[in-house]
C-alpha positions as CSV (number, residue, x, y, z in Angstrom):
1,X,-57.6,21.8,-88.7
2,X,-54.2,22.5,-88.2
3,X,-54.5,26.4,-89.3
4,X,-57.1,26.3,-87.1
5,X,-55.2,24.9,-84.5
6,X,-52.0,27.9,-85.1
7,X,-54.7,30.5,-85.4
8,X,-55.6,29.6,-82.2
9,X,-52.0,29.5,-80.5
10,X,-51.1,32.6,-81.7
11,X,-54.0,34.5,-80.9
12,X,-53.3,33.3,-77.0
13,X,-49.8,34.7,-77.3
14,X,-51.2,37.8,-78.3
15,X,-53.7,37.7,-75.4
16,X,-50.4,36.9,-73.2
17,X,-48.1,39.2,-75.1
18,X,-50.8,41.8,-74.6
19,X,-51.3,41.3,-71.0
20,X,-48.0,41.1,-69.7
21,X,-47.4,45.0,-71.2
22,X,-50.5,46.4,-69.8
23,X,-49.0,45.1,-66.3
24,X,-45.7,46.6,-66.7
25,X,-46.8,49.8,-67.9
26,X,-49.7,49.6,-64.7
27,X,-46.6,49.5,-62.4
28,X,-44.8,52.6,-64.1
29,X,-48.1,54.7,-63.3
30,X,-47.9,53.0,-59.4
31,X,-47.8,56.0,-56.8
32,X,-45.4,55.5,-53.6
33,X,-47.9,55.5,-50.5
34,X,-46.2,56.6,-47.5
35,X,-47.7,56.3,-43.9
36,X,-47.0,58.7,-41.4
37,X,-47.9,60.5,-37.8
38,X,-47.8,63.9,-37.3
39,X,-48.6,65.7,-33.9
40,X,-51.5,68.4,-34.1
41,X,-53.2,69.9,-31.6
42,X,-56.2,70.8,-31.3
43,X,-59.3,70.5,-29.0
44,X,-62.7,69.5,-30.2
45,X,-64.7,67.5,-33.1
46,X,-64.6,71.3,-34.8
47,X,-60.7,70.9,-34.5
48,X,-61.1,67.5,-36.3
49,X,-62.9,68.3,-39.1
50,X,-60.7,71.5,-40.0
51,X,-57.3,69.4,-39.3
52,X,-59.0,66.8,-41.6
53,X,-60.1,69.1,-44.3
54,X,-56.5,71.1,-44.3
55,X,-54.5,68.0,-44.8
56,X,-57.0,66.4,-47.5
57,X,-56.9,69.9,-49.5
58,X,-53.2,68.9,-50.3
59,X,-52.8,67.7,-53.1
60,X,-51.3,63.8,-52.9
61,X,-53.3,63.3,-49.6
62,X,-54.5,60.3,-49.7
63,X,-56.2,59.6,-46.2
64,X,-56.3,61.1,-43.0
65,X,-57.5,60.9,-39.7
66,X,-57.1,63.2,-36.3
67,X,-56.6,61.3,-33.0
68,X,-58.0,64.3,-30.6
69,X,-57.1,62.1,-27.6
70,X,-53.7,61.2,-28.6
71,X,-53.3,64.3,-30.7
72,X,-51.8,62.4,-33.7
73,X,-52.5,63.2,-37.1
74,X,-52.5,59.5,-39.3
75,X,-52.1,59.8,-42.7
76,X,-51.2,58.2,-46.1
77,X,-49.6,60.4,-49.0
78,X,-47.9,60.1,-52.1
79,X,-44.1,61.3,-51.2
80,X,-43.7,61.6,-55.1
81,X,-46.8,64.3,-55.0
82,X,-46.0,66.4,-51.6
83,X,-44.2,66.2,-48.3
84,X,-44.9,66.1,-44.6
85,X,-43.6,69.2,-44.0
86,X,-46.1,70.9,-47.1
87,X,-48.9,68.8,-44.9
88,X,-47.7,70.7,-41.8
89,X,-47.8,73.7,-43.3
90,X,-51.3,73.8,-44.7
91,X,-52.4,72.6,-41.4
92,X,-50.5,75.5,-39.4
93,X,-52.3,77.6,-41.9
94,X,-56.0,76.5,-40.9
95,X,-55.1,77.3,-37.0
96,X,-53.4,74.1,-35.6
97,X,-49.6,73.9,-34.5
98,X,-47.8,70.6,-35.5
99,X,-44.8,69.2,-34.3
100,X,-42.9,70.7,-37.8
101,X,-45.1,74.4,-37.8
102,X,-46.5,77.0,-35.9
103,X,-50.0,78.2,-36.4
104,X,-50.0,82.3,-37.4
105,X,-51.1,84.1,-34.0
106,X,-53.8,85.7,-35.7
107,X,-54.9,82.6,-37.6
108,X,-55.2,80.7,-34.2
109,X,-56.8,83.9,-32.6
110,X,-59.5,83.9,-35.0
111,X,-60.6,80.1,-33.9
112,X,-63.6,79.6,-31.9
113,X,-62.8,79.3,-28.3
114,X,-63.8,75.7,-28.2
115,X,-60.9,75.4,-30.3
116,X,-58.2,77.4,-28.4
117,X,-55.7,74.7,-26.7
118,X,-52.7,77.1,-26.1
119,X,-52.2,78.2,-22.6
């Protein structure tokens, strides 16, 4: 009875041993979320869905969503995987100015005109 009894104690500090490392090594594989707003403009649901799809396409994008009314871009990212600035950029690149980058003239000129919001 009493092997029984220290078979049975040292298989729950196993269990425990065991479980305590597989937390530790879950927090070394943890990725740094950070939330942020970016202004983008833009015009229309169209505007919204390539904003959306530009941002996602980085990688370490975790989620975003378009404002059209406030013309704030809200999104979660891993800092350790990209910037704001990188998000910016691949934005500016599908048509839309941001506060940190300029859409390419002919990139914007090729939008639909629903989509134009330059004056």
């Amino acid at each position: 009875m009493k092997q029984f009894i220290y078979l049975t104690i040292a298989v729950a500090m196993i269990v425990t041993a065991n479980a305590c490392s597989k937390t530790t090594s879950d927090k070394k594989t943890e990725t740094s979320i950070t939330h942020a707003h970016l202004a983008v403009n833009g015009s229309c649901e169209m505007c919204k869905e390539r904003i959306e799809s530009a941002a996602k396409a980085v990688e370490g994008v975790a989620s975003v969503a378009w404002d059209g009314e406030e013309q704030q871009l809200h999104l979660n990212f891993d800092a350790a995987a990209t910037s704001l600035e990188t998000i910016a950029e691949a934005i500016a690149q599908a048509g839309h100015d941001t506060a940190l980058d300029k859409a390419p003239d002919d990139v914007y000129n090729a939008l639909p005109e629903c989509c134009k919001y330059r004056e």
